[in-house]
N, C-alpha and C positions, 0 to 999 in steps of 0.2 A: 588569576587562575582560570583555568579552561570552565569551569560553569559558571562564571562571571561574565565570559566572554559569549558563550552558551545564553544566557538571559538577557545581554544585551543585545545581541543579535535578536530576540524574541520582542526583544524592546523597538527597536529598528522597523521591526514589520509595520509599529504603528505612527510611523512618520507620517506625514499626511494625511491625517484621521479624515479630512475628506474625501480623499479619494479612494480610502476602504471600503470594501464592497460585502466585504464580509466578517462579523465580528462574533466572538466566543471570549465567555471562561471559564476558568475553573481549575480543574489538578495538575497538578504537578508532574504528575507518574510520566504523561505523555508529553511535557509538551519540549524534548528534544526532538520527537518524531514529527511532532506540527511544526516546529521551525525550519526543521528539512522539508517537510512537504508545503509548506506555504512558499520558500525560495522556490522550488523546482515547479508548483503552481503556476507561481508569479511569474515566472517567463516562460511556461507554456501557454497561458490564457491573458498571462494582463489585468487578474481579480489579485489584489491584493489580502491578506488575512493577518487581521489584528486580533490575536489573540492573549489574555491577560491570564497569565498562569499562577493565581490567588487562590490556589487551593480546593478542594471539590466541596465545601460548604458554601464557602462562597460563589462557585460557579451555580448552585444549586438558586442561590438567592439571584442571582447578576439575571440568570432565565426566570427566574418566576418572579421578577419585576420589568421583566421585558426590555431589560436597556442592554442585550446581544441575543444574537443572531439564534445561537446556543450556547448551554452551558455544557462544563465534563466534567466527571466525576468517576472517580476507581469503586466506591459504595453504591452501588445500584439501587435507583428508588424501589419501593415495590410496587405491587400491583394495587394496591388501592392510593398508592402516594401518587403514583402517574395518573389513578383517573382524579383524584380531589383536582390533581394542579392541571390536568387539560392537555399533558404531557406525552409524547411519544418518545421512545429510549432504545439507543443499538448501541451494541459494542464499534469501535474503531478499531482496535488493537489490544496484544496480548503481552504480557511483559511479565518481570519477577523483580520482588522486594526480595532487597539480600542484607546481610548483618554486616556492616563495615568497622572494623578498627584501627586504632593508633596503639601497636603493640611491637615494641623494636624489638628483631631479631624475628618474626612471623611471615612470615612469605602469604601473597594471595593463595587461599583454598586450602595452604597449608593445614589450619588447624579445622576442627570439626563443631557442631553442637547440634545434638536433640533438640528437638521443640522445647521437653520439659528441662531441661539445662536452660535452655533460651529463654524461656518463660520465668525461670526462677532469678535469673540476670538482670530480667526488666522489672519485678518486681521487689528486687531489691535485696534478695534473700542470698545472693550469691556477693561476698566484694571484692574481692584479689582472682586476680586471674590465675593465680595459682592453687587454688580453691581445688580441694581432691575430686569433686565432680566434673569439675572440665579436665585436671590434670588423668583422671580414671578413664574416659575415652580418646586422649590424644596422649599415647604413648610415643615415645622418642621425641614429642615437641618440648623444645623448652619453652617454660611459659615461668615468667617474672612475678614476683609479689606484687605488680603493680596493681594499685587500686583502682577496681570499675568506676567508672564517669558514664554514667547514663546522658543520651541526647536522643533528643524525643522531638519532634514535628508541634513547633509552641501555636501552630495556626490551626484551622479546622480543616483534617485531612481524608483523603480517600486513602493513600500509603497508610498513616495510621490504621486506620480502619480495619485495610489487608492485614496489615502486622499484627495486630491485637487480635481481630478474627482469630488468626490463625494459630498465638498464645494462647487465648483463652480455649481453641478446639484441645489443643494439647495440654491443659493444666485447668484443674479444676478448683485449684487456688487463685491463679492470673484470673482466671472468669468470675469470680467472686470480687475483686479486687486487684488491680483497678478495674478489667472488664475490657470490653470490645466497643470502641465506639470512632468516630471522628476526631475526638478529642476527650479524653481520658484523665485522672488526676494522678501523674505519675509520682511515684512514691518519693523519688530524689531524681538529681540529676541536672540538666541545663536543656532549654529549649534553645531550636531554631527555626526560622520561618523559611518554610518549601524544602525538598531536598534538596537546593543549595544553603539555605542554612545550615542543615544537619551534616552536610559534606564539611561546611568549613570548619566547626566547633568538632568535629571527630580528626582534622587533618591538623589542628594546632593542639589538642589537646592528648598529651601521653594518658595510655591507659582508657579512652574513652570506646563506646562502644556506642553504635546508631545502628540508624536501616533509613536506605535509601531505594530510587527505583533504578537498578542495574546497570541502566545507561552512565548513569553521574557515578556510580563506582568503577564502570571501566573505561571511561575517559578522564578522569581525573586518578585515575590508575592509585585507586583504596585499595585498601588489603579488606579482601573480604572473607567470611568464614565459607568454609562445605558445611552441607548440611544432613542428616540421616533422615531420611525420608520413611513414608508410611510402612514401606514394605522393607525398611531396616538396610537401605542400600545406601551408601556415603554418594552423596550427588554434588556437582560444582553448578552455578549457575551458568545458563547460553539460551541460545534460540532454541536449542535441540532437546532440552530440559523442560523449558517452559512451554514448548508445543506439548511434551509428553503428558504435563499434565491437566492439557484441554484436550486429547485425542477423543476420549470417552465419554463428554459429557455431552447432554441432550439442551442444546439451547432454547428447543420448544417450550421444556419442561416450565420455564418461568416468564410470569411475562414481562416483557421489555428486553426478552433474554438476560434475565439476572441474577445468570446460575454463579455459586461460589466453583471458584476455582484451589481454592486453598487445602493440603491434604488430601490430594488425590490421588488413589493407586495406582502404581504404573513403577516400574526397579529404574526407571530415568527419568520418572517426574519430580521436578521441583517444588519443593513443597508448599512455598509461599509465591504463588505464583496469580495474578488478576487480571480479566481485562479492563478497559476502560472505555467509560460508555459516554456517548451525545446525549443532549439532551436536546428537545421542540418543543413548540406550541401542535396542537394537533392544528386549529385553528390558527392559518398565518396569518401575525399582525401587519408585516410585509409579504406579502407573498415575492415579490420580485426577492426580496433579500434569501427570504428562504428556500426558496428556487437556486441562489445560488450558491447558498449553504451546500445544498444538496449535490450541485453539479461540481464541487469542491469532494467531497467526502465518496462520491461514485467514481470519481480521479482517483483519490487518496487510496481506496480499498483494491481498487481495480489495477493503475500505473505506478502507485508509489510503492509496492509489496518490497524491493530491493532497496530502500533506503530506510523501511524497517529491518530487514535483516542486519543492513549493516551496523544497524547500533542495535542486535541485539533484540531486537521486537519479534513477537510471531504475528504474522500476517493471519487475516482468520481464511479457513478454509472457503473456494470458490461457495461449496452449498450452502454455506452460512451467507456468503456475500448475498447469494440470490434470496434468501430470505431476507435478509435487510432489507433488500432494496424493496423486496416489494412489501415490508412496514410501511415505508416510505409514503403509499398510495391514502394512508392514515392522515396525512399535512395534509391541509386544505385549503383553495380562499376564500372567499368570503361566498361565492357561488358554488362553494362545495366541489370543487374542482381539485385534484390532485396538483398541487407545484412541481414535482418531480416532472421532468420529461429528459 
């Protein structure tokens, strides 16, 4: 299946672990857009980038024991979590967690759900999809007695994180139980590891219902749900949705820039929508390596914007880019010298 093929090819980049020049891990969310951008890298410069897409806990751990370059992650540390661990943090890219199901006779975007529907689905209170709360805002769909099959992200996730976040903003049951976090004690259901796990246990299994990051639902062509947004407006997932609901926000406002994107007003903003952030040492343990971290990801923001689009990514705005970069002057070597050039 195409995110099989998707993860090998991601697997691929780290052929030659010698002769990588550049190493990351961590979320999942992005890493069809690092697979594109490390190919069209690699034959622009000749730096190769191995990156290991284990989830945003683990890319968290992978950098704060030092064995890669960076890690990534969709849960942004905060401000006193970046200064304990010595850490500098930028967004890469901007993207949206969507609700994917296996429900015969549902067309993609065809059917609809609220937060608080969505929320009551994940927490177990909803089980037939034909349940009078989904069937009460999707008139004219038909929808089957079949029984909900929750699939839940069974690793430590920054996609969870989004997802839950954004349950528990809209339900103040879900926020009590199970709650918002990386990893969650979901009520029923079946795990899978990364959003290709969650992809296949929702694409074999009738009746199941997940969330993945948008890319892996619309190349492995999911049926995914619309969704009613803050300002009560039925929205689909795209580029054009998920920029909507970053247009407004003030990335200053937190540091590391690790503003929530989730629930934001706007009549074409998508409502579970996140970016996904780098993680460094301020202090490079390689400066040469993190040097070329760096002359990777000033590419990536700068020349790769078009192969975000095309799966679907929102590229962050130029003003945002120029603050990143000059975060950047933050990495240091050992002479307190900026890496960046």
């Amino acid at each position: 299946m195409l995110f099989r093929s998707l993860f090998a090819a991601v697997g691929l980049l780290a052929v030659g672990v010698a002769q990588a020049q550049i190493t990351g891990a961590g979320a999942t969310f992005p890493a069809p857009i690092y697979a594109k951008w490390a190919e069209a890298y690699k034959a622009a410069s000749g730096v190769a980038l191995n990156y290991q897409a284990i989830g945003s806990g683990g890319g968290i751990k992978q950098i704060q024991a030092k064995t890669v370059d960076f890690g990534a992650t969709d849960d942004p540390l905060s401000g006193d979590e970046l200064a304990k661990s010595g850490l500098v943090q930028f967004p890469a890219v901007i993207g949206g967690v969507v609700p994917v199901v296996n429900l015969a006779g549902v067309k993609p975007g065809e059917m609809k759900l609220t937060g608080a529907v969505l929320a009551d689905i994940f927490r177990g209170q909803i089980k037939a999809w034909n349940d009078p709360a989904i069937a009460q805002i999707n008139p004219g769909v038909k929808l089957p007695s079949t029984a909900i099959t929750l699939v839940y992200r069974s690793d430590s996730s920054g996609t969870t994180y989004v997802f839950t976040d954004y349950l528990a903003q809209m339900s103040a049951a879900f926020k009590a139980a199970p709650g918002a976090g990386k990893t969650v004690n979901w009520p029923t259901g079946l795990g899978g590891r990364g959003n290709a796990g969650v992809a296949a246990n929702v694409t074999k299994i009738d009746g199941a219902i997940g969330y993945v990051e948008y890319a892996y639902a619309k190349q492995n062509k999911m049926t995914h749900t619309a969704m009613v947004n803050r300002d009560g407006k039925t929205v689909q997932p795209d580029d054009l949705t998920f920029a909507a609901a970053a247009n407004r926000v003030d990335w200053k406002s937190e540091p590391g820039f690790g503003v929530n994107l989730n629930n934001q007003p706007g009549a074409d903003a998508w409502p579970i929508t996140s970016a996904s952030f780098i993680l460094m040492y301020r202090a490079a343990a390689d400066a040469k390596r993190s040097a070329e971290a760096l002359k990777f990801f000033k590419w990536a923001l700068n020349s790769g914007q078009k192969l975000a689009v095309d799966l679907d990514y929102v590229p962050l705005p130029p003003a945002v880019v120029k603050l990143i970069e000059t975060s950047w002057n933050e990495i240091r070597d050992a002479g307190g010298k900026p890496v960046a050039n």
